[in-house]
GUVEX-799266 format. One record per residue (C-alpha): residue number from 1; residue in one letter; chain; x, y negated, z negated. Coordinates in steps of 0.02 Angstrom, whole numbers, plus 32768, in hexadecimal, padded with zeros to 4 digits. Example, Ala and Ser with C-alpha at 12.3 -4.5 7.8 and 13.67 -1.06 7.14 Angstrom:
BEGIN
nr	rest	kette	east	north	up
1	A	A	8267	80E1	7E7A $
2	S	A	82AC	8035	7E9B $
This chain:
BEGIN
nr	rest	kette	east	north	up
1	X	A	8000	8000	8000 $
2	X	A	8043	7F3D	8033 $
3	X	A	8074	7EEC	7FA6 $
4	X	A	8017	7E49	7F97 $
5	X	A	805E	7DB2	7FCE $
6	X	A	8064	7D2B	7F39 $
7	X	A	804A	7C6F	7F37 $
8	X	A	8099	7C31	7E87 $
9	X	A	8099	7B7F	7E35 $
10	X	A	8130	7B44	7DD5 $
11	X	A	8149	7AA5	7D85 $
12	X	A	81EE	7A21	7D79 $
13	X	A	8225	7A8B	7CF2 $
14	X	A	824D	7B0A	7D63 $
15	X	A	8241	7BC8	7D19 $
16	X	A	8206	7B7D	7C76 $
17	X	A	8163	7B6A	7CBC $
18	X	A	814E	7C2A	7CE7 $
19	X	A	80F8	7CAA	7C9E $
20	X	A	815F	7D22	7C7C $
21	X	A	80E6	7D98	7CFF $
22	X	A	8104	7D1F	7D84 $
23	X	A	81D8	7D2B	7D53 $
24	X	A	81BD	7DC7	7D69 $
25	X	A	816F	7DD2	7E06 $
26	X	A	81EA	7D42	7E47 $
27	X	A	8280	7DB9	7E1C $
28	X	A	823B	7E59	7E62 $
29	X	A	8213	7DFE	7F0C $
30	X	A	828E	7E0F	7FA4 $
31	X	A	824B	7D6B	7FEB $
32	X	A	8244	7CC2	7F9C $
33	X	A	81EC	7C3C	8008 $
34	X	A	81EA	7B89	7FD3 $
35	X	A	8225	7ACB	7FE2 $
36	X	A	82DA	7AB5	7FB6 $
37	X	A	82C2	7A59	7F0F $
38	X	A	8262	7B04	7ED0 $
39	X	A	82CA	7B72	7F1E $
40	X	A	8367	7B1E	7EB9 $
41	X	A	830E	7B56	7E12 $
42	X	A	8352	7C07	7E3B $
43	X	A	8405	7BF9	7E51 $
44	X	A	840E	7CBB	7E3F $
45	X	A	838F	7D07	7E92 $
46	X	A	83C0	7D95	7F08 $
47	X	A	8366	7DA1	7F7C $
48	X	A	8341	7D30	8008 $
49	X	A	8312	7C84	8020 $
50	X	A	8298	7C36	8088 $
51	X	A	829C	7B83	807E $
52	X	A	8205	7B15	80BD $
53	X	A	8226	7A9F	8140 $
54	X	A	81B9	7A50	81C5 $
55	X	A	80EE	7A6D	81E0 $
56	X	A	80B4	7B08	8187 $
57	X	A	807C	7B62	822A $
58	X	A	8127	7BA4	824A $
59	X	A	8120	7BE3	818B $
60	X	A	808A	7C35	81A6 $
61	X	A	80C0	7C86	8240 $
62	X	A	814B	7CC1	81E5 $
63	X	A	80E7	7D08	813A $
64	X	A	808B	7D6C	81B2 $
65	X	A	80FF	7DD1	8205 $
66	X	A	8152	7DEE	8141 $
67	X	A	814D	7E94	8100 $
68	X	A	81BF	7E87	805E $
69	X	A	8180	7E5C	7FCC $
70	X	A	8175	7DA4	7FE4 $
71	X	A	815F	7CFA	7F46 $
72	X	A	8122	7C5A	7F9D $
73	X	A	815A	7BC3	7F1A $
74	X	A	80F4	7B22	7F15 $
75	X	A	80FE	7A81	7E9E $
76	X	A	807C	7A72	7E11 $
77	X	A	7FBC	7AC6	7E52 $
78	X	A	7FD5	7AFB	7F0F $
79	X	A	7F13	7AE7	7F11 $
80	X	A	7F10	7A38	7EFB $
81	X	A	7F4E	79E6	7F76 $
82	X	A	7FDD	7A54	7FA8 $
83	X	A	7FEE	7AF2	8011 $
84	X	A	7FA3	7B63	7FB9 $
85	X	A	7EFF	7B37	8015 $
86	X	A	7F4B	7B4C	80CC $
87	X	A	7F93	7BDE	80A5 $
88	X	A	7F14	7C48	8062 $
89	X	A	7E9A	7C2B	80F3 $
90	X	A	7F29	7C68	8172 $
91	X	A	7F6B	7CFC	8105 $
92	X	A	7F41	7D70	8084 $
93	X	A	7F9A	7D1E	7FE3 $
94	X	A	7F6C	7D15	7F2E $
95	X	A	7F78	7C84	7ED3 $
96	X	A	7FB8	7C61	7E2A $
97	X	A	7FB9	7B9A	7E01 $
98	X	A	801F	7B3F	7D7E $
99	X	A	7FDD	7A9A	7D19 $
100	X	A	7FBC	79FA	7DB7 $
101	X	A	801F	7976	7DB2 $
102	X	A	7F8E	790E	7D93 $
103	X	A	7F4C	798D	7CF7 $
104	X	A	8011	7967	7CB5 $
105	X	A	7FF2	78A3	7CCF $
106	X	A	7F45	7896	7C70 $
107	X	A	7FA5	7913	7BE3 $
108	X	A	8026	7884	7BCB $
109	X	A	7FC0	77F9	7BC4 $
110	X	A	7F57	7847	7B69 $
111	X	A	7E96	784B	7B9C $
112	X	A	7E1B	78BD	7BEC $
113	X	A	7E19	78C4	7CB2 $
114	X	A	7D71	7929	7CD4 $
115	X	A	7D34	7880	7D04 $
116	X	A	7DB4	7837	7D63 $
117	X	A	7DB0	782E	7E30 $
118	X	A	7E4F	7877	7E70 $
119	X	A	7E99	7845	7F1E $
120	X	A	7F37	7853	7F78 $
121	X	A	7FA2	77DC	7FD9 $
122	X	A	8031	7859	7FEF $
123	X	A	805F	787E	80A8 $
124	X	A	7FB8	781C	80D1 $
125	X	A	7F86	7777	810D $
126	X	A	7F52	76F1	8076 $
127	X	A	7ED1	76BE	80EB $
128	X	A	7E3B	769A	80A9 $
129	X	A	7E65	76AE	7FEA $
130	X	A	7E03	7613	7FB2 $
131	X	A	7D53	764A	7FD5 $
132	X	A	7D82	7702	7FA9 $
133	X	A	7DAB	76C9	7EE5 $
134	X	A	7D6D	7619	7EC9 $
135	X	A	7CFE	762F	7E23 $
136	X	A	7D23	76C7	7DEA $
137	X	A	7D7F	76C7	7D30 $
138	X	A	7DF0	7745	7D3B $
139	X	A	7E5C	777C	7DE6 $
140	X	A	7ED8	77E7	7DF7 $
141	X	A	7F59	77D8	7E92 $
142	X	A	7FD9	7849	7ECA $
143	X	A	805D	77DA	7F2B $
144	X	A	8110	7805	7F99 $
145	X	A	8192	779E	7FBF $
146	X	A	815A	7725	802B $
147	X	A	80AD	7716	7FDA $
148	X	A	80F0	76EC	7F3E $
149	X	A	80C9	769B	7EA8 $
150	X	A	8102	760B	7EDD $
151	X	A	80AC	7601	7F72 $
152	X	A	8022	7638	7F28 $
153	X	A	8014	75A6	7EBF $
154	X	A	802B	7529	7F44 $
155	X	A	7F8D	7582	7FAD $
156	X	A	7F0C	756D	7F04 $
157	X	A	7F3E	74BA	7ED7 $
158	X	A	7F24	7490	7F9B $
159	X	A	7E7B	74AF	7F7C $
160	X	A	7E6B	7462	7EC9 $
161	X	A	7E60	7504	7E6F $
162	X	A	7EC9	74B3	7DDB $
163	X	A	7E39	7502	7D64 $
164	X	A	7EA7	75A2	7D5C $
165	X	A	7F51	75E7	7D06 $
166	X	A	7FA7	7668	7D39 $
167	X	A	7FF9	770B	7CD0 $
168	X	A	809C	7746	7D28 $
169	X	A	80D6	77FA	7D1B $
170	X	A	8173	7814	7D62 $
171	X	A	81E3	78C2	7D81 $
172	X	A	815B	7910	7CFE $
173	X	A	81B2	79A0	7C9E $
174	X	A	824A	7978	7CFD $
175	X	A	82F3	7934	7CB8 $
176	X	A	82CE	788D	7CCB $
177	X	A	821E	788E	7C9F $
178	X	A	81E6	77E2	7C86 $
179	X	A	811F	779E	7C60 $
180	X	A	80E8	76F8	7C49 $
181	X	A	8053	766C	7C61 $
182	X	A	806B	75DD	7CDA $
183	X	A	8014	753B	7D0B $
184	X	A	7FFC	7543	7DC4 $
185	X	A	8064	7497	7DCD $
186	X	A	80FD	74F9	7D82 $
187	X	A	80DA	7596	7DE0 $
188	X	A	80FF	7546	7E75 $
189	X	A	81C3	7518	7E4E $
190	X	A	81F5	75B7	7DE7 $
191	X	A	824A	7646	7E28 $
192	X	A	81F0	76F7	7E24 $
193	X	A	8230	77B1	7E48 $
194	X	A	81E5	7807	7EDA $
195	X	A	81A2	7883	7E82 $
196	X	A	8105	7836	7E0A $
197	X	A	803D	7824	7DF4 $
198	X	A	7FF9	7784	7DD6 $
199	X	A	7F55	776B	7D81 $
200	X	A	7EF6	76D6	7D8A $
201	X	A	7E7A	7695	7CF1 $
202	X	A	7E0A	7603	7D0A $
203	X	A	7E0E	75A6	7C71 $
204	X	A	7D87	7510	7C94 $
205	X	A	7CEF	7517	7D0A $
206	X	A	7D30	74DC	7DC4 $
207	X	A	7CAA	7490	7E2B $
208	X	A	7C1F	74F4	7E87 $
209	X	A	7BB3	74E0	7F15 $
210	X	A	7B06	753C	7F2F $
211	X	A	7AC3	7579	7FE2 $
212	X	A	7A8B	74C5	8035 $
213	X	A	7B0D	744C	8016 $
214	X	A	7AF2	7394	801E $
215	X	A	7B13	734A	80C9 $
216	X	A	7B69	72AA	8062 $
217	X	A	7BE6	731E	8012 $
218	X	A	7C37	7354	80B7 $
219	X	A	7CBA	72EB	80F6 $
220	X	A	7C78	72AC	81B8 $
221	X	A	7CA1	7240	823C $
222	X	A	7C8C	7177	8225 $
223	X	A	7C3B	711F	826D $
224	X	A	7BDF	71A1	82AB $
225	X	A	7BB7	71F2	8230 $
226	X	A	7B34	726F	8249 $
227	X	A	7B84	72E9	82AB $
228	X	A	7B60	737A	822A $
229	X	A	7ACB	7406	822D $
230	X	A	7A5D	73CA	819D $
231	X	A	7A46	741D	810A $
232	X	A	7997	7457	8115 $
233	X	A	79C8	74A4	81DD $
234	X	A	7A67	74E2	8188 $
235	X	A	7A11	754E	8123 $
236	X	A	7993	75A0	819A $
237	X	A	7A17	75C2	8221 $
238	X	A	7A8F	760E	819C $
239	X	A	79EE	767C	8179 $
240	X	A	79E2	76A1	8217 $
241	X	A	7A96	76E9	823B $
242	X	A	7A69	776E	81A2 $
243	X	A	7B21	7775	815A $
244	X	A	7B69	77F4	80FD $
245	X	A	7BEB	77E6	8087 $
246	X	A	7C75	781F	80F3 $
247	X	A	7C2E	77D2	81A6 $
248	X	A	7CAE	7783	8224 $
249	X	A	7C53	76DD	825A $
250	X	A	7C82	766D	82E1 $
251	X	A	7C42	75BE	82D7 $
252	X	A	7C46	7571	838F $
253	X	A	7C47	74A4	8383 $
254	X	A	7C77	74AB	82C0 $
255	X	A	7C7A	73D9	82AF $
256	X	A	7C8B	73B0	8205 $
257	X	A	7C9E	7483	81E0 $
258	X	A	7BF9	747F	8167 $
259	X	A	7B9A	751B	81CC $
260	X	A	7C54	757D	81C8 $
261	X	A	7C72	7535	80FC $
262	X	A	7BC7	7592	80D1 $
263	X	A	7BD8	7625	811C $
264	X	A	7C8E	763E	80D1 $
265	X	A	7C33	7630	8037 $
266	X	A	7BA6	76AC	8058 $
267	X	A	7C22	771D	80AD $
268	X	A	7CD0	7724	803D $
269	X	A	7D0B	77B6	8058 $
270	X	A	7D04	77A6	812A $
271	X	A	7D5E	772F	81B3 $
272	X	A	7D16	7688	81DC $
273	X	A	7D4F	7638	828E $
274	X	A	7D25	7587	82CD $
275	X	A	7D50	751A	8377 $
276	X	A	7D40	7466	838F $
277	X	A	7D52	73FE	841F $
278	X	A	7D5C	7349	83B4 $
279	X	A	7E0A	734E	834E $
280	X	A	7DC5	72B1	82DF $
281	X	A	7D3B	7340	82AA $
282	X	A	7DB0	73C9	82A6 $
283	X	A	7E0C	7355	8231 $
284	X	A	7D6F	7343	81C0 $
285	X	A	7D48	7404	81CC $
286	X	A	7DF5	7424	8180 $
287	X	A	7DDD	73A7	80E8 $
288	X	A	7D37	73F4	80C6 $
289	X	A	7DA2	749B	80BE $
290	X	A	7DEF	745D	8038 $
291	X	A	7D6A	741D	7FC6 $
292	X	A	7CFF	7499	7FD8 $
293	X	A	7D8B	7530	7FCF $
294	X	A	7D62	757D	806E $
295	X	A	7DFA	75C3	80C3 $
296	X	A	7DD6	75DE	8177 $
297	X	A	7E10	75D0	821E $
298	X	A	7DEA	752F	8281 $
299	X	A	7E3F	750E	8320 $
300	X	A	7E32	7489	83A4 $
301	X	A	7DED	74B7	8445 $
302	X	A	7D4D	7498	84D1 $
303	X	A	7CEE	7558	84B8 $
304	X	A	7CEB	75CC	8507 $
305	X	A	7DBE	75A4	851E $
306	X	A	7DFB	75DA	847A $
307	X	A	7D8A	765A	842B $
308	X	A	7DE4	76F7	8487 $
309	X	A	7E61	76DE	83FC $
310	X	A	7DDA	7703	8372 $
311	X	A	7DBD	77B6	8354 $
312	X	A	7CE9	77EC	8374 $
313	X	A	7C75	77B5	8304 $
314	X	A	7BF1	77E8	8296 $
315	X	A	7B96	7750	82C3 $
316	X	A	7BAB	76A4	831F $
317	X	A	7B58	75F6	82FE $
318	X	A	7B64	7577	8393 $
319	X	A	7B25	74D1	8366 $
320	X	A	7B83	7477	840E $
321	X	A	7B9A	74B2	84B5 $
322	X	A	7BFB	7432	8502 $
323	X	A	7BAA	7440	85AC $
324	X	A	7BF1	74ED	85AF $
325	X	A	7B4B	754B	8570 $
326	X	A	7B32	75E6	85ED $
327	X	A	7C00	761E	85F4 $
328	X	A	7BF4	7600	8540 $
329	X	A	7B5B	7678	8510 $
330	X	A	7B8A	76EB	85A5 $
331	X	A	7C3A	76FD	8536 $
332	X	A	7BDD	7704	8493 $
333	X	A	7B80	7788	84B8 $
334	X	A	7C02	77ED	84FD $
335	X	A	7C5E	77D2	8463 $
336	X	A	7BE6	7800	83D8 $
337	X	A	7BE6	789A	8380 $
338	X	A	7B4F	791A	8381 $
339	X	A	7ACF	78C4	8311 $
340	X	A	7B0E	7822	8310 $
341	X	A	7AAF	7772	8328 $
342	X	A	7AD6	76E6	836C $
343	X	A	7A78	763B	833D $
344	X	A	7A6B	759C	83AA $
345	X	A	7A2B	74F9	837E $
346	X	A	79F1	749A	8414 $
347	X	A	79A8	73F1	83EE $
348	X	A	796A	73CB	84B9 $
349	X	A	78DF	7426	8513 $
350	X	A	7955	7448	85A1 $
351	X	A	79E8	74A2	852C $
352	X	A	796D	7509	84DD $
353	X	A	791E	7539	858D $
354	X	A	79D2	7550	85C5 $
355	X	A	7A0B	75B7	8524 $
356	X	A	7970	7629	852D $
357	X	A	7995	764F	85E0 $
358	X	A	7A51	766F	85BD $
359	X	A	7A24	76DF	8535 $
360	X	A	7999	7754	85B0 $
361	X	A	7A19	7740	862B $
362	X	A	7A90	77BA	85B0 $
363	X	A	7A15	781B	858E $
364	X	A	79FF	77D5	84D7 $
365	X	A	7942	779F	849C $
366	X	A	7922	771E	8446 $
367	X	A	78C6	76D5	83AC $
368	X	A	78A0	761E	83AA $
369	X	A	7892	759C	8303 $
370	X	A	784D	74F9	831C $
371	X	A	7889	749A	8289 $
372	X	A	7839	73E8	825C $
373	X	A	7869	73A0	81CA $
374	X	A	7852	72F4	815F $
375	X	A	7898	72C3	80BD $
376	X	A	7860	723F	803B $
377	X	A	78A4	7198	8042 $
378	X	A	7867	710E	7FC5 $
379	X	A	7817	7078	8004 $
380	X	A	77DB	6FFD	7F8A $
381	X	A	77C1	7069	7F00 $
382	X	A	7752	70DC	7F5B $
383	X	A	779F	716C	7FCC $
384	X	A	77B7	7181	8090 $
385	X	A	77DB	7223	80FA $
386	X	A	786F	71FF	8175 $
387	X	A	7873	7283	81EB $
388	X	A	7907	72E6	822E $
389	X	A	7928	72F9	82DC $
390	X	A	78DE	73A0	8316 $
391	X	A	7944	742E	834A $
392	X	A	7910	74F2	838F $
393	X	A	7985	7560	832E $
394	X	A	7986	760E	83A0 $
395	X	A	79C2	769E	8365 $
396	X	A	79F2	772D	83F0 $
397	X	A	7A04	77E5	83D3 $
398	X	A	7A2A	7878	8458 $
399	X	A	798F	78C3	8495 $
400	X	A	7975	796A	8459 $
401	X	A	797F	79F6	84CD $
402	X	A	78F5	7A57	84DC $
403	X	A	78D8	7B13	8508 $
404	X	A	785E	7B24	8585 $
């Protein structure tokens, strides 16, 4: 019978952190697979060593065609957010985890975790951090080198998150082991090993924004100011596009960035991607980033130019066309994923007529919102309704084959 192949945590402490079962497996194995800085805790093992380099395809590719009795090492829990979870959906491995490095952080500074959210910006893209973590009271953040504390620090206090401190674990269990709290301002100038877990804790209630926000509080173009979809046809067309918490949304004619802002906040956990033709608004949409700790991408450019660089989305709002309406749907809805909805606010007669064409064209149908709305406006001491400028907010879906 094949000896099972194993999948073993080990901490910084090297074979400290072993049961002695899992010693004892290490030392009976001929093979011993793992990154270099693992692989140096056994300076006398005898048989061979396999040390990790490059994508883990090769390694796999390798483990399979093994027949000795083979160890696989990995830093901390391979299951979380290691290689433990690649591995055992390609091969037949067991799994025996040590402590996380995150588990060893909340140990040292010395509180429960259960209700901490956990993310990593280790060998990934910071992109989009902000909306992912703004509110919550306790974070904890697995970084590398070039995400670092440091940097990490500079990215929060760009978008006024100064409400948080941060706990520093560095080389945990390790000979230089090091822990420590840190204002973000000081964060940003000290020097950090490599190898830590930094956990965020908001210490004072940051500001907050519910679904709907106040045209006013979005920086806009002056003097013509106005260029914005309003709150109240905000709100229905973000109903409309029926995001999820992990949707990739593309907002086509962003302006001032307050349709793209929202959905970030409805959708944290996906991808938001906006063009604009006006750099003056594009400049605006940016600012409003900031305030309202939305990290997404905006980038200058007359749609449909631009948005081949944005991967397909869940969902797309256009709320300008540019004079570029059919090649723009026609490329929408060749873009959008099964499911998906797009939303268009037309505020003429003739763009709706020419939208709801477009969309037939594609072979999308079509629902159709007429919004009119007024708001209150004081007028010696009594009240007045001034009305809004009407706008058709379409939403278009892929017709559903049917079986005949």
């Amino acid at each position: 019978m094949t000896q099972s192949m194993k999948l073993i945590g080990i901490g910084d402490n090297g074979q400290e952190s072993l049961l002695p079962q899992y010693a004892q497996w290490i030392e009976e194995s001929e093979v011993l697979v793992g990154g270099e800085r693992v692989l140096s805790f056994f300076p006398n093992y005898q048989g061979e060593k396999v040390a990790v380099k490059g994508g883990l395809k090769a390694l796999v590719e390798r483990l399979q065609e093994e027949t000795r009795p083979t160890v696989v090492l990995a830093s901390g829990d391979p299951l979380y957010y290691g290689i433990g979870g690649y591995l055992s959906s390609k091969i037949n491995i067991e799994v025996y985890p040590y402590v996380s490095s995150v588990q060893l952080a909340f140990s040292k500074m010395g509180e429960s975790w259960q209700d901490a959210y956990v993310t990593s910006i280790h060998g990934r893209s910071m992109k989009g951090l902000a909306q992912r973590i703004d509110g919550k009271a306790k974070v904890a953040l697995l970084t590398d080198a070039e995400n670092s504390p440091n940097r990490l620090a500079e990215y929060l206090l760009s978008f006024g998150m100064n409400e948080y401190r941060a706990f520093v674990a560095e080389n945990l269990q390790g000979e230089n082991e090091k822990v420590g709290w840190y204002e973000l301002q000081d964060m940003v100038n000290q020097e950090f090993s490599p190898l830590n877990v930094v956990i965020l804790k908001k210490t004072a209630d940051g500001p907050s924004w519910s679904l709907g926000i106040d045209d006013e509080e979005f920086s806009q173009r002056k003097p013509d100011k106005g260029l914005i979809t309003k709150k109240e046809i905000r709100v229905l067309s973000l109903y409309a596009l029926n995001l999820k918490k992990d949707s990739v949304v593309w907002d086509v004619g962003t302006c001032t960035g307050s349709m793209a802002i929202e959905a970030a906040r409805i959708a944290p956990e996906g991808q938001v991607f906006a063009v604009e033709k006006n750099e003056p608004d594009l400049e605006n949409c940016l600012q409003n980033q900031r305030k309202f700790r939305t990290d997404l991408t905006a980038i200058h450019g007359k749609a449909p130019q631009g948005l081949d660089n944005f991967p397909d989305p869940d969902a797309i709002f256009i709320g300008g066309t540019g004079g570029e309406m059919v090649d723009l749907i026609q490329t929408c809805c060749q873009r959008l994923k099964e499911g998906g909805r797009i939303v268009l606010n037309a505020a003429t007669i003739e763009n709706l007529y020419r939208a709801n064409e477009a969309f037939a064209q594609a072979g999308f149908q079509t629902s159709i919102m007429h919004a009119q709305i007024s708001r209150s406006k004081p007028i010696l001491g009594m009240n007045r309704f001034v009305p809004l400028n009407p706008i058709y907010i379409i939403t278009a879906q892929r017709k559903e084959e049917t079986n005949e």
